[in-house]
C-alpha positions in Angstrom: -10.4 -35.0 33.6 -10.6 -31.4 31.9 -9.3 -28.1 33.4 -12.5 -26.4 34.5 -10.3 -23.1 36.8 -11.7 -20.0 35.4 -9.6 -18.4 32.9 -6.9 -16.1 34.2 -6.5 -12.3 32.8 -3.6 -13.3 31.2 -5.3 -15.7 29.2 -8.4 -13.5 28.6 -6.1 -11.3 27.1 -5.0 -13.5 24.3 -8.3 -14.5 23.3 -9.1 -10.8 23.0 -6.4 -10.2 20.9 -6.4 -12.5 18.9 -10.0 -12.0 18.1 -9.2 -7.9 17.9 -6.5 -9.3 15.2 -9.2 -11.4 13.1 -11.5 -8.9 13.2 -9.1 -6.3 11.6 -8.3 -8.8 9.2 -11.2 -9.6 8.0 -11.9 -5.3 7.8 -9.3 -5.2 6.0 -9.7 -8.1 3.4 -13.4 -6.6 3.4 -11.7 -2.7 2.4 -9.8 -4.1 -0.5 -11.8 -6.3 -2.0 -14.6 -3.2 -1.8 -11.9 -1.4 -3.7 -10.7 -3.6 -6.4 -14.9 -4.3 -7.0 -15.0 0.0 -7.4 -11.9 0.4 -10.0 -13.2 -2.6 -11.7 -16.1 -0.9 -12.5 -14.7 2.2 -13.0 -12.3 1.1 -15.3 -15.2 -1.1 -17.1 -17.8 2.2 -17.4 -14.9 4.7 -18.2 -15.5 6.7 -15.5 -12.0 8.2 -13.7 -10.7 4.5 -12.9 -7.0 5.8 -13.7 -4.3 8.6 -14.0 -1.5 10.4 -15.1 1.2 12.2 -12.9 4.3 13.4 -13.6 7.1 12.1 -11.2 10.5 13.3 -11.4 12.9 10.3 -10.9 16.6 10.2 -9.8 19.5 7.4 -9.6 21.3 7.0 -6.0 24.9 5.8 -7.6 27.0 4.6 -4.5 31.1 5.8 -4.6 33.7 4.1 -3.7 34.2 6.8 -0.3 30.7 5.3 0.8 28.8 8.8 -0.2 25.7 9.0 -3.0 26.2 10.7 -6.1 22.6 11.4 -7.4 21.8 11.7 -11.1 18.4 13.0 -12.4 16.3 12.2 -14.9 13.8 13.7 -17.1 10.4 14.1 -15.7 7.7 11.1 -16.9 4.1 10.4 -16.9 3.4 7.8 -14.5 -0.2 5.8 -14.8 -1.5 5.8 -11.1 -5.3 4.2 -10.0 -7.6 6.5 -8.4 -7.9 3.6 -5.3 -7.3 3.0 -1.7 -4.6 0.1 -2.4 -2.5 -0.7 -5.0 -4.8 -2.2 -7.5 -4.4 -3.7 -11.3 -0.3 -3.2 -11.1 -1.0 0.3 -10.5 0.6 2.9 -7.1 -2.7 4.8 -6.1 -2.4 8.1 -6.7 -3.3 9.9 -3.5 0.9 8.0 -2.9 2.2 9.3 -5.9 0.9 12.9 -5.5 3.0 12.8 -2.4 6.1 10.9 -3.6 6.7 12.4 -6.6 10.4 12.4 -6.5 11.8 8.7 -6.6 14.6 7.5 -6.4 16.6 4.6 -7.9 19.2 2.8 -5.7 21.8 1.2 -7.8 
């Protein structure tokens, strides 16, 4: 014979969560693909899908007396998409306008 007790708060909790989870799931499956259909297009009518920004990159070289000697490099040209998400292979660039210096753990 089925359970058929009222569900307890504890248990109304879950299922709220776990529908809260889906939901923001689904939101954000919905965001990206909404921004890989933009850049697409973009990129398709040559209109502002990509960019270039200079970022300043530096090596992290562990020593033997466990500090980091860092070495940098010449400034490059980095190809960014103008796009919420990393699309195409690309960083978006509203990241690399703020991370401009990287660095390179070896």
């Amino acid at each position: 014979m089925p359970d058929t007790s009222p569900p307890t708060g504890q248990q109304i909790l879950a299922r709220l969560f776990v529908r809260v989870l889906l939901a923001l799931l689904v939101v954000l499956a919905l965001a990206f693909a909404v921004d890989a259909g933009i850049l697409r297009y973009r990129a398709s009518a040559n209109r502002n899908a990509f960019s270039t920004i200079t970022v300043r990159p530096f090596y992290a070289v562990p020593r033997k007396d466990k500090k980091v000697e860092y070495e940098f490099d010449d400034p490059r040209d980095q190809t960014c998409s103008n796009s919420l998400f990393p699309q195409m292979g690309y960083t978006p660039c509203w990241y690399l306008r703020r991370h401009k210096d990287q660095e390179i753990p070896l």
